[in-house]
N, C-alpha and C positions, 0 to 999 in steps of 0.2 A: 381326221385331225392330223394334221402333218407335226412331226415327231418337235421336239427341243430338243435343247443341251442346257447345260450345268454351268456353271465355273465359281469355283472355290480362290479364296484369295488370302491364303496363310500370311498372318503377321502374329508379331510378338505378344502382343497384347488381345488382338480379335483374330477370328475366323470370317470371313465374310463369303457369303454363300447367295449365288442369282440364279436364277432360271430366265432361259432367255432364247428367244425365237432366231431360225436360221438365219435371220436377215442381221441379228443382232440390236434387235427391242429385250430389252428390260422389264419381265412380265412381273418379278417376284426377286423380293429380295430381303434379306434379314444377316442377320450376326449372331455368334458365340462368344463368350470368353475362351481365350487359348489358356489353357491349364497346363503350365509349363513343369506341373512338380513331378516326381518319381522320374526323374531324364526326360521327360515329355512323355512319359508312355500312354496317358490318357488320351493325346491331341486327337490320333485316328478313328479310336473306337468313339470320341464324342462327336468325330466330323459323321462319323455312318449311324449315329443316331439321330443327331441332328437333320440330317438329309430324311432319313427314313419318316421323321414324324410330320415333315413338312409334306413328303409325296403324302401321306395318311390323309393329314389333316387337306389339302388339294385332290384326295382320291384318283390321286396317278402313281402308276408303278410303272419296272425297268421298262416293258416295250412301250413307252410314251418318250422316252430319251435315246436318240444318238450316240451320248457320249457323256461324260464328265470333264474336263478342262481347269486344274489346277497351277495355279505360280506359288512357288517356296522362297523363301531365303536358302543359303545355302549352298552347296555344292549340287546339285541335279544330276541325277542320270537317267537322260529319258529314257535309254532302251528298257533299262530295268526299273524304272519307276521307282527309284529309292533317292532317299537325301542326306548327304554326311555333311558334317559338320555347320548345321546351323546352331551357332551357339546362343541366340537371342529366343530357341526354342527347348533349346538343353538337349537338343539331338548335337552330341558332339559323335556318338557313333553312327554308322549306315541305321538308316529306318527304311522298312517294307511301309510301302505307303502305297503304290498302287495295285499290288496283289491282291492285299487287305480287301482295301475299296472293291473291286470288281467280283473280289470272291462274295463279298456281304451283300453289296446292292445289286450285282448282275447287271451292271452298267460299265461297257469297255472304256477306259482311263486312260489320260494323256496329261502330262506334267515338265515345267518348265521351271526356268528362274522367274523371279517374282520381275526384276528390272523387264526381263526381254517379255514378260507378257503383258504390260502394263505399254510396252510399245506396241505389241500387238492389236491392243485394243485403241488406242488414240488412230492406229495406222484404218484400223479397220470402219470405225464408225464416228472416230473425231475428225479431230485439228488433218490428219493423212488424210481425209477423203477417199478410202481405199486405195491409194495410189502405190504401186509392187514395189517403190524407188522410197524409205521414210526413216528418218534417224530422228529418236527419240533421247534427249536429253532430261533427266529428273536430280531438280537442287531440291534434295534435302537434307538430311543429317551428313549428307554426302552424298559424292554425286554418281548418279547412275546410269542404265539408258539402253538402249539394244536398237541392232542398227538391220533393218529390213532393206536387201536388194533382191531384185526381180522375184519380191512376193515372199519370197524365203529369211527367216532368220537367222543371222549369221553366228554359228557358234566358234566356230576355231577348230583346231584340232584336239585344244587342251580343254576345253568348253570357256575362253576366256575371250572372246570374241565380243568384240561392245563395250570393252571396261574405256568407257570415254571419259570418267573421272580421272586416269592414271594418263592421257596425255601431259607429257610434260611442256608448262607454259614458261615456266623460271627457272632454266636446268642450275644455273650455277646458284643463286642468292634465294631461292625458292624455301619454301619450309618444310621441313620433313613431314613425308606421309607414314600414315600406318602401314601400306604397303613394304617401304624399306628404301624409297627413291624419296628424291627433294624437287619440290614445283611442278606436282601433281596438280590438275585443277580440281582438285576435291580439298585441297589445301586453301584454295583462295573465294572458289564460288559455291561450296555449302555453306549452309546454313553456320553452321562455327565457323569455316572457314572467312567466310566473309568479317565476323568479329575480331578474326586474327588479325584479318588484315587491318582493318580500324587501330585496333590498338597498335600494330608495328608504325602505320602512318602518321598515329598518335604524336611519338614519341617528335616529330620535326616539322610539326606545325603549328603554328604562332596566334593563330588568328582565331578569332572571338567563332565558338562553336558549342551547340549544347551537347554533340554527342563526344565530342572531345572535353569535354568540363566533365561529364558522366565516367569515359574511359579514367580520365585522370582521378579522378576521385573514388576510383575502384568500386563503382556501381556497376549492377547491370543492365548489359546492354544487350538487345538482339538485334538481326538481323532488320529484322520489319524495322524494328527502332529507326535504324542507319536509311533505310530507302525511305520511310516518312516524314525523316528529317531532311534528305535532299530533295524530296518534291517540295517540301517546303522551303526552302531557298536555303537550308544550310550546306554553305562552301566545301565544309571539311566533308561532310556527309558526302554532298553531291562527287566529291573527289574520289570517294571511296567505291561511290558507284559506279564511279569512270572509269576506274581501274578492274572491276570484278567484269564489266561491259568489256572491255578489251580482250580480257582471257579470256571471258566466253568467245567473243567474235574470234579469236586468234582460234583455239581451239574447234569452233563449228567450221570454220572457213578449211582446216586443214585436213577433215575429216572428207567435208562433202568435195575437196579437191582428187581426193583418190574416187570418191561413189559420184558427185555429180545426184546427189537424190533431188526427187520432186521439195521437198522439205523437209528443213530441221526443226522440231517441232521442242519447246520446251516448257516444261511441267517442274511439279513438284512447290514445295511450298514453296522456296524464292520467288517461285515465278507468280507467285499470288500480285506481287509489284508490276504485273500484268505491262500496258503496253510503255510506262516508264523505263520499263526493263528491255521488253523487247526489240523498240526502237534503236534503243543506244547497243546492244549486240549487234544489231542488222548493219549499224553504222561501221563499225569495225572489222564486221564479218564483209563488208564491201570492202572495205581497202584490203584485208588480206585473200579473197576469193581469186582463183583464176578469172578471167575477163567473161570466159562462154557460163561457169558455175556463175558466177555473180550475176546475171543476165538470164539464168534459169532456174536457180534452187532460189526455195522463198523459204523466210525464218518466222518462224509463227507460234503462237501460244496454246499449250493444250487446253482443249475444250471439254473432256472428260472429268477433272479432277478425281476423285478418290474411286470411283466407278472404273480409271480406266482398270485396276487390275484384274478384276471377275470379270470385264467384258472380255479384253484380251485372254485372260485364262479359260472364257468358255470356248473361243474363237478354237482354241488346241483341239478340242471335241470333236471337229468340222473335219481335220487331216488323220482321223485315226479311218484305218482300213480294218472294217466291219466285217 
């Protein structure tokens, strides 16, 4: 029986845990609650029980696995397999996380950021087509994404390599990021950002609109709100998409102008507004692309959804040396 790998997919709230065949099939999959109390300190010892009772209950142990393949939030450090500062797990200290693992289950460990393995995984058996050329964009509470050339994942030299949401789209009139710059596109096309922008465009538009009656009357609005209402033929709506469509095109176009990737692939829940969305990026990423990127890089919708991050975090499994 030719061996698997693992991939674990740390979020705030779950753990999500796959077993999955070298090709990157989906044999087994399930979830934990992340138990964020005492600074996190339960997270690891209930990921290596949780694992342990799944091989039990499957009657497979370590030499049936390759590897194990993890994505964190957080600051990563692959050499050493540890994560500081994720504070949506209460690890604001360095956490031993892949020592741990390897020493309890005798399975060798490999760990990433949660963005660049969730690109991983789209590149490897989605929307990428395993193609070694793929930029991954994800709109959701803000925007994410990790950018694969020639097969390799690009970290940097500070491990900040891929933050595509801190392209700046509006340097001077843009709205402040968490980061500490203004006219981030994490500011305009996440999930809040996009509300932001509603309400600022709000303020100087005249015309008969239900998401502009909602804004003004200090109701809530989301983002899905805003795209539902311009597929549905409202104006103000539809304007608002036109603009969050631009800064993404402006942004993808200036990316794939330095890489030239096979594709830009975009995910995350915005992108649930599926090809409403990706047409009118496509549209704008053509007028701002060089002439040979605009004629070779395709922009397209992830095909994974919440699976891509355990696939791409088992993928890590595949590059550890045995």
């Amino acid at each position: 029986m030719s061996k698997k790998i693992i991939g674990i997919d740390l979020g705030g709230t779950s753990v999500k845990f796959a077993i999955l065949t070298q090709e990157g099939e989906v044999q087994e999959k399930w979830s934990i609650k992340t138990n964020i109390l005492d600074e996190g300190s339960h997270i690891v010892d209930d990921m290596i029980e949780s694992i342990n009772h799944r091989l039990r209950l499957l009657g497979l142990g370590a030499e049936d696995f390759i590897g194990i393949g993890m994505g964190s939030p957080g600051a990563v450090d692959r050499e050493n397999k540890t994560v500081t500062g994720a504070f949506n797990l209460n690890w604001a200290e360095t956490q031993e996380v892949g020592s741990v693992i390897e020493k309890e289950l005798g399975i060798p460990f490999a760990i990433d950021n949660d963005a660049n393995v969730a690109a991983l995984g789209e590149r490897w058996v989605g929307a990428g087509a395993n193609n070694p050329d793929v930029v991954f964009v994800t709109l959701g509470t803000g925007v994410g994404g990790g950018v694969i050339a020639d097969g390799n994942l690009i970290h940097g030299v500070g491990g900040a390599g891929g933050e595509i949401g801190h392209i700046i789209v509006e340097p001077e009139t843009g709205f402040e990021c968490t980061c500490g710059n203004k006219g981030c596109l994490e500011t305009v096309a996440s999930a809040t950002g996009v509300v932001r922008l509603a309400r600022h465009l709000a303020e100087g538009y005249e015309g008969d609109s239900s998401i502009k009656a909602a804004v003004d009357n200090g109701e809530q609005v989301t983002s899905k709100d805003i795209f539902v209402a311009a597929a549905e033929g409202d104006k103000f709506a539809n304007s608002i998409v036109d603009k969050v469509s631009e800064y993404l095109g402006l942004a993808t176009a200036n990316i794939s102008n330095i890489l030239n990737p096979d594709s830009v692939v975009i995910g995350g829940g915005v992108s649930a507004a599926g090809e409403f969305l990706r047409s009118r990026v496509e549209g704008y990423f053509t007028r701002y692309a060089f002439p040979q990127v605009r004629r070779t890089t395709k922009v397209k919708l992830a095909e994974l959804g919440n699976d891509a991050g355990i696939i791409g975090a088992a993928s890590l499994a595949l590059t550890i040396d045995n």
